[in-house]
N, C-alpha and C positions, 0 to 999 in steps of 0.2 A: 551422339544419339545412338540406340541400341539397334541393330538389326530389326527387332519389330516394332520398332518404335519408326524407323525409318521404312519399312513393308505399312503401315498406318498410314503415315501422311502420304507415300506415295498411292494408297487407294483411295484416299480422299483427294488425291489432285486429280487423279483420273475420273473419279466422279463426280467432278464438277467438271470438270471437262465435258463431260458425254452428258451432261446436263446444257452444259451452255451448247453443244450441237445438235442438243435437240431440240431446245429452244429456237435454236437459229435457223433448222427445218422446220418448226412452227408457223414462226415470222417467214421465211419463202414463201410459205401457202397462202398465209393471210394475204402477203400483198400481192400474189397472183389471183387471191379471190377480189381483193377491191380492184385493179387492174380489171379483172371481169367485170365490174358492177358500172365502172366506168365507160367501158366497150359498149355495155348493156343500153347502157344512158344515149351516146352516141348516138347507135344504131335506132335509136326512137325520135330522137334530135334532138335532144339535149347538147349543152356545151361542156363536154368533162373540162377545159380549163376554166370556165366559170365555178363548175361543180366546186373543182378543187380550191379556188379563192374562199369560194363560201364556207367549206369547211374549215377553211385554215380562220377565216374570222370567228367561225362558231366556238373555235376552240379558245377564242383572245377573252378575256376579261371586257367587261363593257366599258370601264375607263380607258383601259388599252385601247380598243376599240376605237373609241372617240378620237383620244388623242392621237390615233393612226390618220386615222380620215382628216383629223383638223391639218395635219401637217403635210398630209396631200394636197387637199385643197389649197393649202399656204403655198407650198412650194409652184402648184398651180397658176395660180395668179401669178406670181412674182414670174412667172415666164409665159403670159399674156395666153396659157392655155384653157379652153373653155369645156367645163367637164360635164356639161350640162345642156 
């Protein structure tokens, strides 16, 4: 590889570098902002571990979904637990 051919790629390695660290300063903030949003919830009474179940469901597919719950409630029964 020639001298600037090899000054090239190493300015493009660098620039995706400093791309993906600024991205990854990005991501810090967001999740110190939901981190707040949760705090927020908290302090009013809400349940942020509930919070967070529901959005982890919101995020599942509705068959997903289904099929989550069914094999809770299955594994449920079959150890005489009452979820209800």
């Amino acid at each position: 590889m020639s001298s600037s051919g090899h000054n090239s790629a190493d300015d493009r390695l660098r620039l995706l570098i400093e791309r993906v660290e600024r991205l990854e300063e990005e991501k810090a903030g967001i999740a110190d902002d939901v981190k707040d949003v949760y705090a927020e919830a908290k302090a009013v009474g809400y349940d942020p571990k509930i919070m967070r179940k529901i959005v982890a469901l919101r995020k599942m597919k509705p068959d997903d979904r289904r099929e989550q719950q069914m094999l809770i409630e299955t594994y449920a029964a079959s150890l005489g637990l009452d979820l209800i």
